[in-house]
C-alpha positions in Angstrom: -6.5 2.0 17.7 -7.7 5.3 16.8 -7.0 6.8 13.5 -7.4 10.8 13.2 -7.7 12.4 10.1 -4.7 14.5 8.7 -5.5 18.3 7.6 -4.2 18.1 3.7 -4.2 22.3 3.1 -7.6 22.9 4.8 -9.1 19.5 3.5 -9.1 16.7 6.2 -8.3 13.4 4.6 -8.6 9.8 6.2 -5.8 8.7 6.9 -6.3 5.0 5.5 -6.6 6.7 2.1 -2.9 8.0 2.6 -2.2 4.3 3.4 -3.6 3.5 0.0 -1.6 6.0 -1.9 1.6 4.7 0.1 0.9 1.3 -0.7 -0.2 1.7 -4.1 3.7 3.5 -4.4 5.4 0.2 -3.1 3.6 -1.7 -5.1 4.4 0.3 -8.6 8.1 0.2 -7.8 7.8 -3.5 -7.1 5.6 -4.0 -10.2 8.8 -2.5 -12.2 11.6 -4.3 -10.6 9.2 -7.6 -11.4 9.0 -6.5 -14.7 12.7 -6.2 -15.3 13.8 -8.9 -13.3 11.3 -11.5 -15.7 9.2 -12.4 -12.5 5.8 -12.1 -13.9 6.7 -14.7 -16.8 6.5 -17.4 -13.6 3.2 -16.2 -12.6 -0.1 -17.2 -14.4 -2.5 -14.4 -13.3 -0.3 -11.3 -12.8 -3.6 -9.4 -12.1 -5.0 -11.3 -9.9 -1.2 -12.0 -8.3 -0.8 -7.9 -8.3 -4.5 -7.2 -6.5 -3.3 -9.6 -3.8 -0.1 -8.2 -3.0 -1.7 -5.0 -2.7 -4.1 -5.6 -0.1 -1.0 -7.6 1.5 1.3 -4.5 1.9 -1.6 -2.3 2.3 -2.4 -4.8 5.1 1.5 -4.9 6.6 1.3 -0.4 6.7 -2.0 -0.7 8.6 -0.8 -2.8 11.1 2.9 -1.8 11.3 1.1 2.1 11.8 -1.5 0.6 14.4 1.2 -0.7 16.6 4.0 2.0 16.6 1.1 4.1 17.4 1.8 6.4 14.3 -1.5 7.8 14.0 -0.8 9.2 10.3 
């Protein structure tokens, strides 16, 4: 698995730090259909609950990327 970095208008960026920004978008839309549906009245630590879901779907793009070979 070889990750190259991805030229962002002359400035090469890592490409696990596009990951981040992609994850970090699923989770804010998550975050506000949680928030409207009443699911974080069920949970005891939402922050703690929220930090772990991240690094879950940040987990899930790494790997799904990794193994289509979609070197971003």
């Amino acid at each position: 698995m070889s990750f190259v970095e991805v030229d962002l208008f002359g400035v090469y960026v890592a490409p696990m730090s596009l990951m981040m920004i992609g994850a970090y978008g699923v989770l804010y839309l998550f975050r506000k259909v949680a928030t409207r549906q009443g699911w974080f009245d069920a949970i005891w630590y939402p922050g703690l609950f929220e930090v772990a879901l991240y690094l879950i779907i940040l987990s899930a793009i790494v790997l799904l990327t990794a193994s289509l070979h979609l070197y971003v």
